[in-house]
C-alpha atoms as a printed R data frame, in Angstrom:
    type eleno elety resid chain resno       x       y       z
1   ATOM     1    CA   UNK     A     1   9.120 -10.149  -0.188
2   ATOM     2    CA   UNK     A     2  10.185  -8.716  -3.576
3   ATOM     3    CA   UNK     A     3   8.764 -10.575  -6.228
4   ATOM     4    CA   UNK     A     4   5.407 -12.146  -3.930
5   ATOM     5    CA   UNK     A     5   2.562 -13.533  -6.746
6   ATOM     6    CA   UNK     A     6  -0.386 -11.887  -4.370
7   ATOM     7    CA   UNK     A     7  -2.445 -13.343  -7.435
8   ATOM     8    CA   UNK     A     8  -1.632 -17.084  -6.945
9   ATOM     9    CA   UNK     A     9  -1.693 -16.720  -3.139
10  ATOM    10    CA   UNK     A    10  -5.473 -15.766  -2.539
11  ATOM    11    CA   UNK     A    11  -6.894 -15.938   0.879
12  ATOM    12    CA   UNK     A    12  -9.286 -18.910   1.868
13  ATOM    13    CA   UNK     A    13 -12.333 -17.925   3.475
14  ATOM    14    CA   UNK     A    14 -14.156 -21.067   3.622
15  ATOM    15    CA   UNK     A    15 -17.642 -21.044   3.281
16  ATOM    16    CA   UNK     A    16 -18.133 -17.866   3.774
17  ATOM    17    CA   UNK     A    17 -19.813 -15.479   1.717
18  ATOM    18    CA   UNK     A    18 -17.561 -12.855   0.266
19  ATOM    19    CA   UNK     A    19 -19.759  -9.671   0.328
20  ATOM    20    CA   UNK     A    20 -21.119 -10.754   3.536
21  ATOM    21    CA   UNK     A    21 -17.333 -11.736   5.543
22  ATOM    22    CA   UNK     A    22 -15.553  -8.600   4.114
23  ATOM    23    CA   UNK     A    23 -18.200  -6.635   5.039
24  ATOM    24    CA   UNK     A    24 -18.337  -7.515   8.465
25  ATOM    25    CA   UNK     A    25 -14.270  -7.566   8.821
26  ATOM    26    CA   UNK     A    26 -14.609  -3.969   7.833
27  ATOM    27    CA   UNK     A    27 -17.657  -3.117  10.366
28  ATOM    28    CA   UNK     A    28 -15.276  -4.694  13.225
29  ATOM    29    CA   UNK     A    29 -12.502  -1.728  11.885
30  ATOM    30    CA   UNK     A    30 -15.026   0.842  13.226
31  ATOM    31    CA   UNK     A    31 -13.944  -0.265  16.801
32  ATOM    32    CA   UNK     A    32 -11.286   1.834  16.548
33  ATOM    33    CA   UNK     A    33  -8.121   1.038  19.168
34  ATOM    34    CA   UNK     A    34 -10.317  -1.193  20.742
35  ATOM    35    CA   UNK     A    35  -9.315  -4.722  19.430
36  ATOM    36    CA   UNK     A    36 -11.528  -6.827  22.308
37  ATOM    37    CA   UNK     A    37 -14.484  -5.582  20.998
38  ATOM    38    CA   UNK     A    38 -13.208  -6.356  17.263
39  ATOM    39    CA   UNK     A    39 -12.857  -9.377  18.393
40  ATOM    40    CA   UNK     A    40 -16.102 -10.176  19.896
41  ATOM    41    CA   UNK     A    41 -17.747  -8.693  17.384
42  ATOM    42    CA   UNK     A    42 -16.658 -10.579  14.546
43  ATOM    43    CA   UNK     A    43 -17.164 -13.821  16.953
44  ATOM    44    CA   UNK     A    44 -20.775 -12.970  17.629
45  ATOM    45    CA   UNK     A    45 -21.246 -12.620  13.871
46  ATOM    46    CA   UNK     A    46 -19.677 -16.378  13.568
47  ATOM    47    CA   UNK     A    47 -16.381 -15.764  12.250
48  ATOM    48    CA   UNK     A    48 -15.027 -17.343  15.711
49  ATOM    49    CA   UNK     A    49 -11.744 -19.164  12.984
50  ATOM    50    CA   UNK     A    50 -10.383 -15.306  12.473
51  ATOM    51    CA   UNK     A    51  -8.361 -14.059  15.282
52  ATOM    52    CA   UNK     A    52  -7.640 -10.459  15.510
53  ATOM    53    CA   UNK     A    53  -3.666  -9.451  15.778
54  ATOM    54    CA   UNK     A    54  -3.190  -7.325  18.718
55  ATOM    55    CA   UNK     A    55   0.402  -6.020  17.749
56  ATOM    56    CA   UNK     A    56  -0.691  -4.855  14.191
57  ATOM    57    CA   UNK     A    57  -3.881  -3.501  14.491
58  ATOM    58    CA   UNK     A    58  -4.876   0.248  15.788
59  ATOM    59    CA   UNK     A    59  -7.380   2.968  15.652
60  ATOM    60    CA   UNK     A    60  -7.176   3.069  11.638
61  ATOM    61    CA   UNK     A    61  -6.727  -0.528  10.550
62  ATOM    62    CA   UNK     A    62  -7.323  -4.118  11.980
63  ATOM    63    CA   UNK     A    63  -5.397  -7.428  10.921
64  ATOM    64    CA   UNK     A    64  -6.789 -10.809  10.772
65  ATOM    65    CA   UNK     A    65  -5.078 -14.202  10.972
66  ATOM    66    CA   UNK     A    66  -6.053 -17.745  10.493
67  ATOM    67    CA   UNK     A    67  -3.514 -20.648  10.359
68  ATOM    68    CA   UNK     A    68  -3.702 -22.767   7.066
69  ATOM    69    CA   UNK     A    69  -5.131 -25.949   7.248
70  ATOM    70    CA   UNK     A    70  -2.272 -27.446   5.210
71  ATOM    71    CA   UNK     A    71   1.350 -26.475   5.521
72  ATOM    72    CA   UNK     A    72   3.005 -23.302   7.046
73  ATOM    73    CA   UNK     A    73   1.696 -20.318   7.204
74  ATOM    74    CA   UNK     A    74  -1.552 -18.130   7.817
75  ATOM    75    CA   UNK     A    75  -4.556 -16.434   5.746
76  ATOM    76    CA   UNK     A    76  -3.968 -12.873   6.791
77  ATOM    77    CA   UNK     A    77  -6.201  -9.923   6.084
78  ATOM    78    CA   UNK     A    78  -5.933  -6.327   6.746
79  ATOM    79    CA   UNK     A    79  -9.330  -4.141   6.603
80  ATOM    80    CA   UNK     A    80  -9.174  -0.348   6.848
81  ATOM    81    CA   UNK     A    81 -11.222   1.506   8.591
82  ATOM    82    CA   UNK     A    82 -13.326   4.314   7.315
83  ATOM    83    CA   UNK     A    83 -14.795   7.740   8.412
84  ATOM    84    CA   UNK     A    84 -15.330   8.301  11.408
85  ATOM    85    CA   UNK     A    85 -18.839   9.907  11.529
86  ATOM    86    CA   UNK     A    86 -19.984   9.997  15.062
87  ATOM    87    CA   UNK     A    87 -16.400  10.886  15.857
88  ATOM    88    CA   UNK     A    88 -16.409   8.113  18.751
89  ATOM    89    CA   UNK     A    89 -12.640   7.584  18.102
90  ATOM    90    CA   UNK     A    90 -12.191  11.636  18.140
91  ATOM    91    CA   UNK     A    91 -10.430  11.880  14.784
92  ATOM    92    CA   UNK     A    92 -13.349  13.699  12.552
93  ATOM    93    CA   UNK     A    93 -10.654  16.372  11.506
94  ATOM    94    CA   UNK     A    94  -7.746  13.924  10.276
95  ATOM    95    CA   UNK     A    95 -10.530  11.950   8.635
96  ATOM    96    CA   UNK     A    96 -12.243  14.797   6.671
97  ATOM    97    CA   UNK     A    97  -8.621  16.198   5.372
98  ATOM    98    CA   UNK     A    98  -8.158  12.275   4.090
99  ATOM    99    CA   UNK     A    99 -11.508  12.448   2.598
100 ATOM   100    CA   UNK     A   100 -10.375  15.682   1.135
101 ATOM   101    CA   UNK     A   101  -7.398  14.080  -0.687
102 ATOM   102    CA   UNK     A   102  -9.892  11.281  -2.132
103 ATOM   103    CA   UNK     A   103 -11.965  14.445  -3.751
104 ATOM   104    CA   UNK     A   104  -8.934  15.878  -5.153
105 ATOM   105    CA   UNK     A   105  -7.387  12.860  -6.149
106 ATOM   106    CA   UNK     A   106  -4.074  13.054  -3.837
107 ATOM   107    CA   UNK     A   107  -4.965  10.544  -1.594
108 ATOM   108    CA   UNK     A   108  -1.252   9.744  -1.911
109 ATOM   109    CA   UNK     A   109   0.086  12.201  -0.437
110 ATOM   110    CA   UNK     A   110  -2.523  11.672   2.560
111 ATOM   111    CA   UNK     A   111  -0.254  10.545   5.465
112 ATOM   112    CA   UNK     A   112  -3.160   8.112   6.303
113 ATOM   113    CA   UNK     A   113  -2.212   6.238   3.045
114 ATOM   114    CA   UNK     A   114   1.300   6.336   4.054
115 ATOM   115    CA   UNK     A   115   0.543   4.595   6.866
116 ATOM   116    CA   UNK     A   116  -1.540   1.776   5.423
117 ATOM   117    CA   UNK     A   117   1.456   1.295   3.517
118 ATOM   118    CA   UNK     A   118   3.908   1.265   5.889
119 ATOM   119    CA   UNK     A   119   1.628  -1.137   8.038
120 ATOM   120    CA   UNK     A   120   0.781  -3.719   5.038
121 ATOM   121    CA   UNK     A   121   4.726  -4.180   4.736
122 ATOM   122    CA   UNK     A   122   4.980  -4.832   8.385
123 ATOM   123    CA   UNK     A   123   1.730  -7.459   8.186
124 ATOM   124    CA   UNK     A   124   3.942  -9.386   5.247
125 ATOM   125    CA   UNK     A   125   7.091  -9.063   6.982
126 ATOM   126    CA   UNK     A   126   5.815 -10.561  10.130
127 ATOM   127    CA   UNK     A   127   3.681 -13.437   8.391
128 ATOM   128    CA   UNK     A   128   6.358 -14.256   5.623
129 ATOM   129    CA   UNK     A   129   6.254 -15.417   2.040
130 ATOM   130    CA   UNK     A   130   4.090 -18.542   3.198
131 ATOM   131    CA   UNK     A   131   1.274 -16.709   4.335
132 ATOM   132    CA   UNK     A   132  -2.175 -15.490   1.600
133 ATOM   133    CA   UNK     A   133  -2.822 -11.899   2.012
134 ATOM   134    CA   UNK     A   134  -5.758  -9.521   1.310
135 ATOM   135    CA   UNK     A   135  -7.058  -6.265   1.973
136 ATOM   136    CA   UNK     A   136 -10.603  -4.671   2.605
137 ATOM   137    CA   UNK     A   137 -12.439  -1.828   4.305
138 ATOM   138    CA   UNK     A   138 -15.037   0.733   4.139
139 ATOM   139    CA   UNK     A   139 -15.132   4.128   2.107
140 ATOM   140    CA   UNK     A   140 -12.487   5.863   3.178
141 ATOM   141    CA   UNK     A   141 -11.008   2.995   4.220
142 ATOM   142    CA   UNK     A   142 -11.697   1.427   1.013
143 ATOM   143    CA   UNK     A   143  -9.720   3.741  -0.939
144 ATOM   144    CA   UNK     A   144  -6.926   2.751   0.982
145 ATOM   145    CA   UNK     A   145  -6.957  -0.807   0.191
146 ATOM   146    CA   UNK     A   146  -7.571  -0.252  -3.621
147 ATOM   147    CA   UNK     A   147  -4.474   2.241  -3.484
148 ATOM   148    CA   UNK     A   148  -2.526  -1.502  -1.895
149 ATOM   149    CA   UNK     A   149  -3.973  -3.514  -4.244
150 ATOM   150    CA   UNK     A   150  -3.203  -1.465  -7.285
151 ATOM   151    CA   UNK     A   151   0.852  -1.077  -5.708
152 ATOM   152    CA   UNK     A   152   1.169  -4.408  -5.080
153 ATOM   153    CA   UNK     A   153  -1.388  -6.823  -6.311
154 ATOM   154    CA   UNK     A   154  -2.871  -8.060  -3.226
155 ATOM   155    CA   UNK     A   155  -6.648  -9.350  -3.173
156 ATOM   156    CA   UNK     A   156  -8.751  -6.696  -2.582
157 ATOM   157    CA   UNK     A   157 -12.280  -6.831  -1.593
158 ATOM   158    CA   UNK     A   158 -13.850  -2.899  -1.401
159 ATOM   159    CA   UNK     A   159 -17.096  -2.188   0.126
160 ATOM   160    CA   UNK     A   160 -18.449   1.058  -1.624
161 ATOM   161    CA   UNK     A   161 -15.028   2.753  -1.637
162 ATOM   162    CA   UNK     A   162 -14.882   6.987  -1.685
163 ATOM   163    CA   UNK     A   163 -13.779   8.174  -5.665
164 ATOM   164    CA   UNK     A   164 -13.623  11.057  -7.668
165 ATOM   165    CA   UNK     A   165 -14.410  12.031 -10.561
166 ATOM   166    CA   UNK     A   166 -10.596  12.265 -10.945
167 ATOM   167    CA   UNK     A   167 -10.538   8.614 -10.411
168 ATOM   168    CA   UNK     A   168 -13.606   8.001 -12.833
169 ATOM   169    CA   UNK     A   169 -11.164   9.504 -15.253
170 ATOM   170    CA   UNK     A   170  -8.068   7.935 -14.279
171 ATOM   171    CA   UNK     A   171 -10.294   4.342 -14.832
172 ATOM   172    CA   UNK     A   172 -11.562   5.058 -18.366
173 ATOM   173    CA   UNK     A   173  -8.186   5.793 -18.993
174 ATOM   174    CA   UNK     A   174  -6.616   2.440 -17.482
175 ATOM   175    CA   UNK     A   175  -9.786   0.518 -19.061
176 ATOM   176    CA   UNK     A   176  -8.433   1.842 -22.544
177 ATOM   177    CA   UNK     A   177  -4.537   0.876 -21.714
178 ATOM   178    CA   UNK     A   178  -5.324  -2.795 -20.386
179 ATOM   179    CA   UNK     A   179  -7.077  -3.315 -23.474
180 ATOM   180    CA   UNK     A   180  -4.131  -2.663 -25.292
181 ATOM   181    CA   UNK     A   181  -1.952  -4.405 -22.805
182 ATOM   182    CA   UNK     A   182  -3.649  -6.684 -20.656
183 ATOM   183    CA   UNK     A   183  -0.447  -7.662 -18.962
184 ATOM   184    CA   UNK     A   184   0.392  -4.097 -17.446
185 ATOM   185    CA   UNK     A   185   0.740  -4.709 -13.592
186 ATOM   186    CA   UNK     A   186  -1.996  -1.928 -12.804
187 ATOM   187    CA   UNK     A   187  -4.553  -4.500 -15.099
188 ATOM   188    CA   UNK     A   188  -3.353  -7.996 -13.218
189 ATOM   189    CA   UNK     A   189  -3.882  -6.066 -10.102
190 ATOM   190    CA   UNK     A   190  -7.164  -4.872 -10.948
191 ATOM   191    CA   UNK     A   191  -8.409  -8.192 -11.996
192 ATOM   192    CA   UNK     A   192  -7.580  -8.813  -8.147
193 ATOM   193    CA   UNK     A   193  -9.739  -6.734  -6.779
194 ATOM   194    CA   UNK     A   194 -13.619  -6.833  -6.374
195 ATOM   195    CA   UNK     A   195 -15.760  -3.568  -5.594
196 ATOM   196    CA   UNK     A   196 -19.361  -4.064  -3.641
197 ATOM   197    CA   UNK     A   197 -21.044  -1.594  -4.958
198 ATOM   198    CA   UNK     A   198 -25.203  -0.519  -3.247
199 ATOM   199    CA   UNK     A   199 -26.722   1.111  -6.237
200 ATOM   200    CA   UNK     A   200 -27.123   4.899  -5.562
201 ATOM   201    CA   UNK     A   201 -24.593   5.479  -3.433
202 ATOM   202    CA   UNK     A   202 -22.518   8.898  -4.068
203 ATOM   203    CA   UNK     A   203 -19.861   8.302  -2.608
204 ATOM   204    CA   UNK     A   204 -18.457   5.339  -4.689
205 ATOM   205    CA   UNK     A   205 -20.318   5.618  -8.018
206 ATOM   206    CA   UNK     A   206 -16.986   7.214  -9.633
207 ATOM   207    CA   UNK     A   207 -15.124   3.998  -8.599
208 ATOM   208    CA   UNK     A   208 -17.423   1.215 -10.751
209 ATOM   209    CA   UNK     A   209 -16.064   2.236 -14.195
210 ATOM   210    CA   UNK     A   210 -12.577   0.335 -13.966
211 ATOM   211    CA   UNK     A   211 -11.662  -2.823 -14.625
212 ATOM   212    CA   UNK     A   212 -12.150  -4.176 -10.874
213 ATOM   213    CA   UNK     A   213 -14.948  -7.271 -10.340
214 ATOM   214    CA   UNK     A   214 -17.892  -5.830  -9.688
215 ATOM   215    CA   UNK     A   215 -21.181  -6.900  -7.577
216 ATOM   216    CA   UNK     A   216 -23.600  -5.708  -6.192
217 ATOM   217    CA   UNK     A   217 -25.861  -5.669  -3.503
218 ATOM   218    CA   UNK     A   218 -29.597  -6.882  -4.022
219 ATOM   219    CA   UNK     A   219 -29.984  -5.884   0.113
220 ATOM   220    CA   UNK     A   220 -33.884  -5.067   0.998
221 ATOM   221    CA   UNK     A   221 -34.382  -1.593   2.605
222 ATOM   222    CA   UNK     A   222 -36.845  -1.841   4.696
223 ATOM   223    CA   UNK     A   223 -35.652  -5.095   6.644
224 ATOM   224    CA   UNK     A   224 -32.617  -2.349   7.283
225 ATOM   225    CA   UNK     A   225 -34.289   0.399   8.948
226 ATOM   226    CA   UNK     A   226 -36.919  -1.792  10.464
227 ATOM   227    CA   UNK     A   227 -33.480  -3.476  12.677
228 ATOM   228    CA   UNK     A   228 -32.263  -0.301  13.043
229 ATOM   229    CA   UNK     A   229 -35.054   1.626  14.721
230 ATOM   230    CA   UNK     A   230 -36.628   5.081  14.553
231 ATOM   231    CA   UNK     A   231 -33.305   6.533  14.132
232 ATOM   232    CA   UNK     A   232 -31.925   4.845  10.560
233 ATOM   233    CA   UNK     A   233 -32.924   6.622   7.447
234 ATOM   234    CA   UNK     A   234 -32.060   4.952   4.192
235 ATOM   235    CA   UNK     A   235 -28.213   5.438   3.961
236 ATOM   236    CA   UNK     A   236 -26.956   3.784   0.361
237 ATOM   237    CA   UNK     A   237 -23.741   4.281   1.835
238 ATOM   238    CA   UNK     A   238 -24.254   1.961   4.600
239 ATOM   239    CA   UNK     A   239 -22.458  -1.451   5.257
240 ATOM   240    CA   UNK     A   240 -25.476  -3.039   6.047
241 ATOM   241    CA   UNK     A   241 -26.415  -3.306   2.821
242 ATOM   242    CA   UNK     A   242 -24.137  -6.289   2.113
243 ATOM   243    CA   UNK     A   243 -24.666  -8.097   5.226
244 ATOM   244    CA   UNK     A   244 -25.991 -11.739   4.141
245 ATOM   245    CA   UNK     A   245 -29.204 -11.350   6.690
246 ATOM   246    CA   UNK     A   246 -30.611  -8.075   4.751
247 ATOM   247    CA   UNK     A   247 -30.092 -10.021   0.930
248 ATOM   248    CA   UNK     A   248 -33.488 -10.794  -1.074
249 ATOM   249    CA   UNK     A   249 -33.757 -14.028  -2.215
250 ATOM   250    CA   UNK     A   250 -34.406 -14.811  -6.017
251 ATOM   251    CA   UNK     A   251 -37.568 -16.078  -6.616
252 ATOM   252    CA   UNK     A   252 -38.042 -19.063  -8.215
C-alpha cells in the first residue's frame, strides 16, 4: 500500500460523537485478549454497526470493522490499549518498561511500538487499498497511535496520550519547521490527528503543544465519581472524562 492518501480516506463514523466513540473504542481495548467482552461492551454502549476482528486483535490492541455503505471496502480502526493498572491482564512489568521509553523519549525502540507497527501493516494488508483507516487509544496506548499517525498519516484520534518533556520539545521544534514548510509529511500528518485533552492531567500535558487538533473535555466531576461509587477519586487521567453522558451542557 505504498503511496495510500490516509488523509483523503478518513473513516466515517456516522453520527457519532468523536470524543465520545473513540473514547469508548479505546475503553473496550482494556479487555485485554478477551474480544467477546470487547464486543459486548462496545454493543451495550450502542455502537452495535462496529464489529470487532477476532484474527487481528489481542491483549495490546483491538481492530474494528464496518462495511461501507457505498462501494467496496470497510471503515477500519485500530485502538491501542493502555496501562494496565490493576494488572488484570498480568502485564504491569512490560507496561511500566513501555511507559519508561515514553519518559525517555525512546518509545521507538519499545518492542510494544514495534508491534503496533507490525500489526497496523497487517490491518491494511488484510482490508486493502479500498478500505478508510484510523487509529486511537488510551495513554500509553495513545502514544502508540500518534507514533502511526506521524509514520504514516493515518487519522488519529488520542485520548490524553503519555509525553515527555522530550516530546514537548520535539513539538515546539516541529511547530517552528511546519511553519516554514507546511508541506513536510510530519505537518500533513499532524493536521490528521486530534488529541482529547482533560485539563490537568500530567500525564499528557507535554503532548498539547504540537500542531495536532486539539479539544477538550468540558466533562463534570462530580456526575463521575457519583457513578463510580465510594471507590473513584478524581482521576484527570481518566477516560470517563470524554464519555458523552458526563459532558456539561452550555447554557443558553
Amino acid at each position: 500500500m505504498s503511496g495510500y492518501d490516509h488523509a483523503n480516506n478518513k473513516v466515517d463514523i456516522g453520527d457519532y460523537d468523536p470524543m465520545d466513540f473513540y473514547a469508548h473504542l479505546a475503553s473496550a481495548a482494556y479487555y485485554g485478549a478477551d474480544n467477546d467482552a470487547k464486543q459486548e461492551y462496545i454493543n451495550k454502549e450502542g455502537f452495535t454497526d462496529w464489529t470487532v476482528d477476532n484474527e487481528l486483535s489481542n491483549m495490546d490492541r483491538t481492530v474494528y470493522y464496518k462495511p461501507k455503505k457505498e462501494g467496496k471496502g470497510h471503515h477500519v480502526i485500530m485502538s491501542n490499549r493502555g496501562t494496565d493498572l490493576n494488572n488484570e491482564t498480568g502485564n504491569r512489568g512490560r507496561n511500566m518498561l513501555t511507559d519508561a521509553g515514553i519518559f525517555f523519549g525512546v518509545e521507538p525502540r519499545m518492542q510494544r511500538f514495534k508491534d503496533a507497527n507490525t500489526e497496523f501493516l497487517k490491518m491494511r494488508e488484510k482490508y486493502g487499498t479500498e478500505s478508510n483507516y484510523a487509529v486511537g487509544g488510551h495513554s500509553l496506548g495513545s502514544s502508540q497511535s500518534m507514533y502511526l499517525n506521524r509514520r504514516y498519516g493515518v487519522e488519529g484520534h488520542q485520548h490524553n496520550p503519555g509525553a515527555s518533556f522530550s516530546h514537548m520539545r520535539t513539538n515546539v521544534i516541529s511547530r517552528a519547521m511546519c511553519w516554514a514548510n507546511p508541506n513536510w509529511s510530519s505537518c500533513k500528518a499532524a493536521d490528521n490527528n486530534t488529541i482529547y485533552h482533560t485539563v490537568g492531567d500530567p500525564v499528557s500535558t507535554a503532548s498539547i503543544v504540537g500542531r495536532d487538533k486539539k479539544q477538550f473535555t468540558n466533562s463534570d466531576g462530580k456526575a463521575i465519581e457519583r457513578d463510580m461509587g465510594k471507590v473513584a477519586r478524581y482521576n484527570p487521567h481518566g477516560l470517563e472524562h470524554f464519555y458523552k453522558k458526563y459532558q456539561k451542557k452550555s447554557k443558553k
